[in-house]
C-alpha positions as CSV (number, residue, x, y, z in Angstrom):
1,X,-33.5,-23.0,-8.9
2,X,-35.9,-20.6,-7.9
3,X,-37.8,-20.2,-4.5
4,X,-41.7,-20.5,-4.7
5,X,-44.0,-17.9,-2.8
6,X,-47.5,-18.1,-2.5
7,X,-48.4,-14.7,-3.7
8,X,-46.2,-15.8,-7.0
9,X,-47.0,-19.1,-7.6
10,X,-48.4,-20.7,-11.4
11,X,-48.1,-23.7,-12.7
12,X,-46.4,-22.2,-15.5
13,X,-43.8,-21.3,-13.7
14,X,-42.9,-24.1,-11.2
15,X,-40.2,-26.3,-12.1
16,X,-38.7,-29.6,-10.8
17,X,-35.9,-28.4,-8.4
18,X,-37.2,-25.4,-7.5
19,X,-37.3,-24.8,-3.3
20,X,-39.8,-24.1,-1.1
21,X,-39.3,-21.7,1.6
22,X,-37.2,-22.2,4.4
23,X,-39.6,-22.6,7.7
24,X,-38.2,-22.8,11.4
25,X,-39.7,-23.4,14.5
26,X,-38.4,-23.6,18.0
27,X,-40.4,-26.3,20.2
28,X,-40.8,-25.7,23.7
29,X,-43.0,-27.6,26.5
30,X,-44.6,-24.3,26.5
31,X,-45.7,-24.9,22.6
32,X,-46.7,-28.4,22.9
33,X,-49.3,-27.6,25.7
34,X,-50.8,-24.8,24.2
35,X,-51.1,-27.6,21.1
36,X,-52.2,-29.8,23.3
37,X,-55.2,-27.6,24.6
38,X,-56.4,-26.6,21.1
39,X,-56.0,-30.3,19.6
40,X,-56.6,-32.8,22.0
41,X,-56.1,-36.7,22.1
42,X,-59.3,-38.8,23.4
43,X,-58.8,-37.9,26.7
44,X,-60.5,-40.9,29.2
45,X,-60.0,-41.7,32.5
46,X,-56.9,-42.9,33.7
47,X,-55.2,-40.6,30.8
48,X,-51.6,-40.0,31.1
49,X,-50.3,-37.3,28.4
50,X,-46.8,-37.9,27.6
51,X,-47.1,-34.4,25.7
52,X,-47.5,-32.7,28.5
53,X,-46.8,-34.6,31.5
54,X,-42.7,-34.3,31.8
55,X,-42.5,-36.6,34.9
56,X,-44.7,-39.6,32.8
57,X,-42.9,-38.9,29.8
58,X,-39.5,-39.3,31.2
59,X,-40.7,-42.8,32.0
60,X,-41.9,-43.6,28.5
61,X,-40.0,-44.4,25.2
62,X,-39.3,-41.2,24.4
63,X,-37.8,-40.2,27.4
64,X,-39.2,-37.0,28.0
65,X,-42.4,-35.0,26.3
66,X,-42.6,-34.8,22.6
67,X,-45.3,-33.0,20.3
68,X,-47.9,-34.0,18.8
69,X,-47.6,-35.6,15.0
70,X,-50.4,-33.5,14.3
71,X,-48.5,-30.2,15.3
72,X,-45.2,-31.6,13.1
73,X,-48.2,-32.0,10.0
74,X,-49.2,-28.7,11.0
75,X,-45.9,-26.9,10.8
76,X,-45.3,-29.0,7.3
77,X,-48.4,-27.4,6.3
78,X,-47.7,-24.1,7.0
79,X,-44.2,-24.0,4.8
80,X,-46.4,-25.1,2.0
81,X,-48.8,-22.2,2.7
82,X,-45.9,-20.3,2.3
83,X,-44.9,-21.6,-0.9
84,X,-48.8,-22.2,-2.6
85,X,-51.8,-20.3,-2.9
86,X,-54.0,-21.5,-0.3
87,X,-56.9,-22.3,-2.9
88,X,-54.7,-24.7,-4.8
89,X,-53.8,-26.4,-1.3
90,X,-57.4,-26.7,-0.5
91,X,-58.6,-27.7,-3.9
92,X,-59.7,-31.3,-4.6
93,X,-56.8,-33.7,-5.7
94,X,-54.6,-31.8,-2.7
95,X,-52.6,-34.2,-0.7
96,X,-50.2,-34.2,2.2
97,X,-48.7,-37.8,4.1
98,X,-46.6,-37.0,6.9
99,X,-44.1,-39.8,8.3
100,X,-42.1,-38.7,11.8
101,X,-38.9,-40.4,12.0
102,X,-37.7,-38.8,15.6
103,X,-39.0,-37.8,18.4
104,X,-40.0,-33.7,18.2
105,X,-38.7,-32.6,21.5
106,X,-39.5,-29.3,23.7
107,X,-35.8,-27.4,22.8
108,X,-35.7,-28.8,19.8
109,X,-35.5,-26.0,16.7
110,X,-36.4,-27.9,13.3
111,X,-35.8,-26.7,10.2
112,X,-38.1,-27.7,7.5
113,X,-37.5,-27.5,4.1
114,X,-38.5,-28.6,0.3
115,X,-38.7,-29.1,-3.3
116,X,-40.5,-29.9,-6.1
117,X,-39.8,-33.2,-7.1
118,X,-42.4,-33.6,-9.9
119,X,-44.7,-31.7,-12.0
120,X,-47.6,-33.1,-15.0
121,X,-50.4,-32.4,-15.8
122,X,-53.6,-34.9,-15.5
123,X,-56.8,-34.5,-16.8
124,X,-56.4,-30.8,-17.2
125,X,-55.1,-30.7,-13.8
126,X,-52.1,-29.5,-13.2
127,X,-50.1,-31.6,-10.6
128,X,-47.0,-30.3,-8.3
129,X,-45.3,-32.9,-6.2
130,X,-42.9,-31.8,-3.3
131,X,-41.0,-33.2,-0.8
132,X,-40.5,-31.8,2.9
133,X,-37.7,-32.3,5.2
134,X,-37.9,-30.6,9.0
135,X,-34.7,-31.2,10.4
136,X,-33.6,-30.6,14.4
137,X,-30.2,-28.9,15.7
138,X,-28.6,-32.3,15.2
139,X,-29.0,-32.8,12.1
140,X,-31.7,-35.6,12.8
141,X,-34.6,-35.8,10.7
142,X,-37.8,-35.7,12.8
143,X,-40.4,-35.7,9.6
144,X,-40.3,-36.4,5.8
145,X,-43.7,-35.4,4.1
146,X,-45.1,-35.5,0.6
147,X,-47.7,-33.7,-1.1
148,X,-49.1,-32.7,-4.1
149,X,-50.7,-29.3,-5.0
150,X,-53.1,-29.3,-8.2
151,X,-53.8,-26.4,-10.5
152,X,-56.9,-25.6,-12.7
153,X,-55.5,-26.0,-16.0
């Protein structure tokens, strides 16, 4: 199957099976507190970050720091940038549901990948369903995503 690119992308030519592009990213603590400073929690007093507090997060049930779900969404956002215009991904009728499965640790590097699992039209609205898998060094999955990409008809 072919390989979607944003710059390439129609409806017309996007077929079930085809892959999205391959994204990888290399977490370190480094990463998840400069995430951490542009996005952060409801910090109150009393707050203890297990993002970016190693020596609290060690005590927690994680055992060490992980990032943020919102940075994995992020990341599983940006492969589908690669993959879809970004109008089409900003257009009404877009949608994206994240799950996390395992902890997103500082040295992890996950691979994220996808496909097109589904494509119809509705209404005059072309729909694209995919599926995203990111993937650490062991072979554990950290995130499964969804998400549907509509196209003007």
């Amino acid at each position: 199957m072919a390989t979607l690119h944003a710059r390439t992308s129609s409806f017309d030519s996007i077929r079930v099976g085809d892959e999205l592009p391959i994204l990888v990213k290399h977490e370190d603590q480094q990463s998840i507190d400069n995430y951490a400073k542009y996005a952060p929690v409801g910090l109150r007093e009393g707050w203890r970050n297990l993002h970016t507090e190693p020596a609290y997060a060690e005590q927690g049930i994680f055992g060490g720091t992980v990032n943020m779900g919102v940075a994995t969404v992020a990341y599983v956002a940006e492969l589908l940038e690669k993959a879809f215009p970004l109008r089409n991904l900003m257009a009404r009728g877009s949608r994206l549901e994240m799950r996390a499965t395992e902890p997103f640790r500082a040295g992890d590097t996950v691979t994220f990948t996808g496909e097109v699992i589904e494509v119809s039209e509705d209404g005059g609205l072309g729909l694209v369903r995919c599926e995203v898998t990111g993937a650490n060094q062991r072979d554990q999955v950290v995130a499964r995503a969804r998400a549907t990409v509509p196209f003007v008809r």
